[in-house]
C-alpha positions as CSV (number, residue, x, y, z in Angstrom):
1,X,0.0,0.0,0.0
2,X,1.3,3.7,-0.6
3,X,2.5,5.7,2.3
4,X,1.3,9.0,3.6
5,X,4.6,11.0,2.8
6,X,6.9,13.2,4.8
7,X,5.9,16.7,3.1
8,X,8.4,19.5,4.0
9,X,11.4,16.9,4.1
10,X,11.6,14.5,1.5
11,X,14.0,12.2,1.2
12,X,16.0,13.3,-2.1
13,X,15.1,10.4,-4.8
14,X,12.9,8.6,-2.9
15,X,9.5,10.4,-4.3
16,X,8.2,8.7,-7.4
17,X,9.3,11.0,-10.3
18,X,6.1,11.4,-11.6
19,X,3.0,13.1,-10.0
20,X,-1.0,12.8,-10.4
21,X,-3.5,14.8,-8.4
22,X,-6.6,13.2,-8.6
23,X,-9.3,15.9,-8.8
24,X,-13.6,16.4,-9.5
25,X,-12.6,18.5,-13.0
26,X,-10.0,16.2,-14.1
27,X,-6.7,14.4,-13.3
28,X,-3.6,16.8,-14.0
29,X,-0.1,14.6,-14.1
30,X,3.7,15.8,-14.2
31,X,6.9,14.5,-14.5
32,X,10.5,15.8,-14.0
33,X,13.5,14.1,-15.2
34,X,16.0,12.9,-12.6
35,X,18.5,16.3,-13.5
36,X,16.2,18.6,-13.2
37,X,14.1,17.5,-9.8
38,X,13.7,20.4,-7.7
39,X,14.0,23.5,-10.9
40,X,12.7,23.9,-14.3
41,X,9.1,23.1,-15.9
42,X,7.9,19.3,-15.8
43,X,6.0,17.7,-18.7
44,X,2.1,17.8,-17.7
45,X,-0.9,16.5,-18.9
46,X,-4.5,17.1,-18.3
47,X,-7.5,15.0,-18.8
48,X,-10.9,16.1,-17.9
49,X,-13.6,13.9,-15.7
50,X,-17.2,13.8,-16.3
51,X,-19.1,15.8,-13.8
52,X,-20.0,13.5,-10.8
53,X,-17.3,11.2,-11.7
54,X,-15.3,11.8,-8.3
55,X,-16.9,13.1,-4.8
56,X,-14.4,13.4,-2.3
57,X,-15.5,12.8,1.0
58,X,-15.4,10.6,4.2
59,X,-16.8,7.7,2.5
60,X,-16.6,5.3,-0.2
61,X,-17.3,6.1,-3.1
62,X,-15.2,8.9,-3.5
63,X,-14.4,7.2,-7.1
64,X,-18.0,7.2,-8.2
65,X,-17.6,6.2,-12.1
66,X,-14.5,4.3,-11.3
67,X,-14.0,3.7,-15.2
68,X,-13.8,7.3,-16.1
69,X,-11.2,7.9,-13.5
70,X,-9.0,5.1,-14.2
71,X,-9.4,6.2,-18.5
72,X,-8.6,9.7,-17.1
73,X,-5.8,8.3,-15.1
74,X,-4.3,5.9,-18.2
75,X,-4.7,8.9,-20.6
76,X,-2.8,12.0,-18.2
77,X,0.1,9.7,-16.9
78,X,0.6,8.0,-20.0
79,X,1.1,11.5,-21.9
80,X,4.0,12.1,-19.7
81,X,5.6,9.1,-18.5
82,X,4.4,6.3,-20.5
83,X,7.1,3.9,-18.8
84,X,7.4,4.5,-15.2
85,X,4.6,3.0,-12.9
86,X,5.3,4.3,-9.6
87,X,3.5,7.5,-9.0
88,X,2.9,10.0,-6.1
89,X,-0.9,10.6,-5.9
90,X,-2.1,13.9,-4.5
91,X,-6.1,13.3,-3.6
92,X,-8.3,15.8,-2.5
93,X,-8.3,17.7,0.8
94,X,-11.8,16.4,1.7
95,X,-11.0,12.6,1.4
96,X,-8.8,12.9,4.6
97,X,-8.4,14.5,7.6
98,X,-5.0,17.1,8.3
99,X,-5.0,17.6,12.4
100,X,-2.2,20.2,14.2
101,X,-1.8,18.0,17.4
102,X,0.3,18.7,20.4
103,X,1.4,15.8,22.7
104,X,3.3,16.5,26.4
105,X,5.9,13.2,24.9
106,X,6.0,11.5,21.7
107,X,8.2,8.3,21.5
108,X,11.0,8.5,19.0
109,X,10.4,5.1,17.3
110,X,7.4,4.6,14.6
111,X,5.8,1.7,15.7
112,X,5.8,3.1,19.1
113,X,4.3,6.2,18.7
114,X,1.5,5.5,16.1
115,X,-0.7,3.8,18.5
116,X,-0.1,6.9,20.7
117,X,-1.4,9.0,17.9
118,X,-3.8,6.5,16.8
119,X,-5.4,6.7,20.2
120,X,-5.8,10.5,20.3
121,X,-7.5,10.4,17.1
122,X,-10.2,7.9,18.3
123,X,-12.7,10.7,19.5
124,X,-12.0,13.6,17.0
125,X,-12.7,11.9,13.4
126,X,-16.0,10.2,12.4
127,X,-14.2,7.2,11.4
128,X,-12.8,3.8,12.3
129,X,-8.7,5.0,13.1
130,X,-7.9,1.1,13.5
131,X,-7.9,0.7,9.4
132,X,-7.4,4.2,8.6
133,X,-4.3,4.9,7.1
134,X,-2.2,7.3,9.6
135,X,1.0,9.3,9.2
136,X,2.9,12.0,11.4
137,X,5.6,14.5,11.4
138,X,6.9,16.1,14.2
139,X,6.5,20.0,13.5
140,X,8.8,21.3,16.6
141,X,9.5,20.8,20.2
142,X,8.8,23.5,22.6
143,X,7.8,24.2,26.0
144,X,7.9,20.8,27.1
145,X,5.3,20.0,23.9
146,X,5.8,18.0,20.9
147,X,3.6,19.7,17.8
148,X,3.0,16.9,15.6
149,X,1.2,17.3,11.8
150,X,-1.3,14.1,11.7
151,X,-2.9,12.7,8.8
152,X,-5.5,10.4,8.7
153,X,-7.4,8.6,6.2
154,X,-10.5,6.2,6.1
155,X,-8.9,2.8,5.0
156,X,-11.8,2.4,2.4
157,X,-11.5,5.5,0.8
158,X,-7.9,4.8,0.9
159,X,-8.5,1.7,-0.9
160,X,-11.1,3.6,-3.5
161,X,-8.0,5.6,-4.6
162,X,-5.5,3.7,-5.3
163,X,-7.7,0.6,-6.9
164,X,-8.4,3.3,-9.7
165,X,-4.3,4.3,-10.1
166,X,-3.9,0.4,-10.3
167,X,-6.7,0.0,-12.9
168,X,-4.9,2.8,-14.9
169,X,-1.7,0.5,-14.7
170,X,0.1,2.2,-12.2
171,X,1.4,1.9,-8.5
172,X,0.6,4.7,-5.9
173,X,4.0,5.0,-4.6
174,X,2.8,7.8,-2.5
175,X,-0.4,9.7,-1.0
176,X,-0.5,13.5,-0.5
177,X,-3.6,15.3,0.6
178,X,-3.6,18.3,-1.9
179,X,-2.8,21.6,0.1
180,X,0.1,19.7,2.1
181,X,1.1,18.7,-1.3
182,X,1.2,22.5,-2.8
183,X,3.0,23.4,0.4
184,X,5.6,21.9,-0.6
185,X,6.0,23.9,-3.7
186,X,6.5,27.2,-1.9
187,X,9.8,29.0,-0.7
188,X,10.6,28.5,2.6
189,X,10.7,32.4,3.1
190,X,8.2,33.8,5.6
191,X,4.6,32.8,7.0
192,X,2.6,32.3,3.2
193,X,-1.4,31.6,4.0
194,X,-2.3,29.8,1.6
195,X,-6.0,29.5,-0.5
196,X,-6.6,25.7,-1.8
197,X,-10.1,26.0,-3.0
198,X,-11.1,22.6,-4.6
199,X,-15.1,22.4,-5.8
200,X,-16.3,21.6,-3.0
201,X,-14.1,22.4,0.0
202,X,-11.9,24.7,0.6
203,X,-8.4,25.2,2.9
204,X,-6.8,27.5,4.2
205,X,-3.1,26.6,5.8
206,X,-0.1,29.1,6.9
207,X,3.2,27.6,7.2
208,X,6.9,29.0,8.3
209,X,9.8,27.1,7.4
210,X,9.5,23.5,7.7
211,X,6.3,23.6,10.4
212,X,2.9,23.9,9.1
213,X,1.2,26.6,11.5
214,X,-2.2,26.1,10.5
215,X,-4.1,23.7,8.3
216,X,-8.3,24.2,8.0
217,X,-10.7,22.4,5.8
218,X,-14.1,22.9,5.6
219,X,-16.9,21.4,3.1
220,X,-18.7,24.3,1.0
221,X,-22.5,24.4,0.1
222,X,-23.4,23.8,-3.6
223,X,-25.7,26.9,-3.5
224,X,-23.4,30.0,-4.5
225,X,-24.1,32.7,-2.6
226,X,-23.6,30.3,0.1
227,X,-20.5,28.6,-1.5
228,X,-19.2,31.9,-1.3
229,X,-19.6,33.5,1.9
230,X,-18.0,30.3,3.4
231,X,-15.0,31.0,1.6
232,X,-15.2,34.7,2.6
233,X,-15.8,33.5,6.2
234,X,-12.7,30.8,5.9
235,X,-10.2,33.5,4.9
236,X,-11.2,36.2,7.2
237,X,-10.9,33.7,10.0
238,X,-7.4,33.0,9.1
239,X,-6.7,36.4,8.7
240,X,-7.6,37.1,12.1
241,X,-5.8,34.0,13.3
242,X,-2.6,35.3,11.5
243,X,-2.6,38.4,12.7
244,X,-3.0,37.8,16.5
245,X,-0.7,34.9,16.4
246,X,2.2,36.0,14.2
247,X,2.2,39.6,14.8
248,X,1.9,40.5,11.1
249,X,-0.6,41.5,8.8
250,X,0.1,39.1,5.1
251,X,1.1,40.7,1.9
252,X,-0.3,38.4,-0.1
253,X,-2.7,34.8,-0.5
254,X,-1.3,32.4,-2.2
255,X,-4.1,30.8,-3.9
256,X,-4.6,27.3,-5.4
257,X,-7.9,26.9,-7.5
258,X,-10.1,26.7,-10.8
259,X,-9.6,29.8,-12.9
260,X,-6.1,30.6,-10.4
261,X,-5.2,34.0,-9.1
262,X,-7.2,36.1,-12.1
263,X,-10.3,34.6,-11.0
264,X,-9.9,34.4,-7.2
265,X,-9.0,38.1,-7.9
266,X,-12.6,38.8,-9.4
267,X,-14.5,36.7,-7.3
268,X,-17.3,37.8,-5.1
269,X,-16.0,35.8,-2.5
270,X,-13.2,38.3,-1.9
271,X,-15.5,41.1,-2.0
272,X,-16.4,40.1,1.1
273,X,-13.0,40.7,2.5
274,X,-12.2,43.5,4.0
275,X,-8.6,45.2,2.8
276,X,-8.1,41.7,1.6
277,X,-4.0,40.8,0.7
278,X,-3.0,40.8,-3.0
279,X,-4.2,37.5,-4.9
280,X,-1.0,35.7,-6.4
281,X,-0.8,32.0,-7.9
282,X,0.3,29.0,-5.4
283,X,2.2,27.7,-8.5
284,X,2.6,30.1,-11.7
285,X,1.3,28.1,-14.9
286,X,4.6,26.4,-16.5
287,X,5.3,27.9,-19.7
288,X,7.0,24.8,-21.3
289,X,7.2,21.2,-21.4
290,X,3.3,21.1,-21.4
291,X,1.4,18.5,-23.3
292,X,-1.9,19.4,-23.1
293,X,-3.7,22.5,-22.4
294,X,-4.2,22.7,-17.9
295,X,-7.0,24.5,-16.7
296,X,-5.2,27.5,-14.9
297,X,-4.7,27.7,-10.9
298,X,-4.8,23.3,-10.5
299,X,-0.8,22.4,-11.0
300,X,0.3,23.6,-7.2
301,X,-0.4,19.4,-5.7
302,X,1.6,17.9,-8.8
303,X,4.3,20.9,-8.6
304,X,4.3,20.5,-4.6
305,X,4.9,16.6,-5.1
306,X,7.2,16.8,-7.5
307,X,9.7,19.1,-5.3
308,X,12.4,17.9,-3.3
């Protein structure tokens, strides 16, 4: 089975070399060659989904027309890496739960602290953490506290994913929820907050350095007027949050999304803002080395798994 991955330190090499995110408009997949991991454009490749085809969610099935997917899947990965068959895949935000945790001790060893973790998430997701697939990374020690990133997954929906990369003809070498993913792709300069707005959820995350400060995921109503003054509500939250706990007003959202910074820029959403930061991209829209015409603002969780 694939592994939840270590996000802001990756082993050099040891990511698949080849990316897929896994999303309800489509399936976008990269690849970099071995010389230029970590700079340069990767080859990428879109293909488009059916509406309804995927609903991420808490439970199965996220893959609801599991043949479109895995065509979808076959046609974007073969496009840019028609040999290799280990792949990271970055799924969407609302199939899995991202928890900022804080433990008094942490044992050092894996198989000894898992069921530590494991038994703090019993209460706080709606799921069965016994088959749920569960990874950690320690964020920083301080005060006598261990901050610990914890990501959890329903084993079923787990499952639901990676059957459809394997009908495709590949391997999940890999799983990435999709904003951890795009962290990844940013500089380590500063405190970015960052805008992941995927169809039907949105997060919004702030992270400095190596240590994700805040990560917060909420489902959006289909109505949108509604749809909208969530994502209002979500980003003036964090605003607040980042100003009474870093000291520091943001210069600018990094935003992840359909359309991409131009559209988040016109939205009403951010209307709703008040003295909102300027709107940049997560990920700029490579230039080169493209296959197939990408839907702008949905390349930050194949850029973000891609980087090293």
């Amino acid at each position: 089975m694939a592994a939840f991955e270590n996000i802001f330190k990756a082993t050099p090499g040891m990511r698949p070399q080849t990316a897929c995110e896994i999303r309800p408009e489509g399936v976008v997949a990269a690849r970099v060659s071995a010389e230029k991991r970590g700079g340069g454009d990767p080859v990428m490749a879109f293909e488009p989904l059916p509406d309804g085809a995927l609903t991420p969610g808490l439970k199965v099935p996220n893959v609801v027309h599991r043949e479109a997917v895995a065509a979808a899947l076959s046609q974007a990965l073969g496009a840019v890496d028609p040999r290799s068959r280990d792949v990271s895949v970055v799924i969407p935000d609302a199939a899995a739960r991202v928890l900022l945790l804080d433990f008094d001790t942490l044992p050092a060893k894996l198989q000894d602290a898992l069921p530590v973790v494991r038994f703090r998430l019993r209460k706080m997701v709606p799921f069965d953490v016994e088959s749920a697939a569960v990874s950690y990374q320690v964020m920083a020690r301080k005060n006598e506290q261990v901050s610990v990133l914890v990501t959890v997954m329903p084993g079923d929906v787990r499952a639901d994913y990676e059957s459809a990369v394997r009908e495709a003809g590949y391997e999940p070498g890999a799983i990435l929820p999709s904003t951890l993913a795009a962290a990844a792709a940013l500089s380590n300069e500063g405190a970015p907050l960052i805008i992941n707005h995927i169809h039907t959820s949105v997060t919004t995350a702030v992270t400095q350095g190596d240590e994700m400060l805040l990560h917060r995921s909420i489902d959006l109503p289909t109505e949108p007027d509604a749809r909208d003054e969530e994502i209002a509500r979500a980003v003036i939250t964090t605003l607040a949050w980042y100003e009474d706990t870093l000291r520091a007003t943001p210069s600018t959202l990094y935003y992840a999304g359909p359309g991409g910074a131009a559209a988040a820029a016109g939205s009403r959403w951010l209307g709703f803002v008040d003295r909102a930061p300027h709107v940049e991209d997560l990920v700029p829209a490579p230039v080169t080395a493209m296959m197939t015409s990408i839907p702008a603002g949905i390349t930050a969780g194949v850029m973000g798994a891609l980087a090293s």
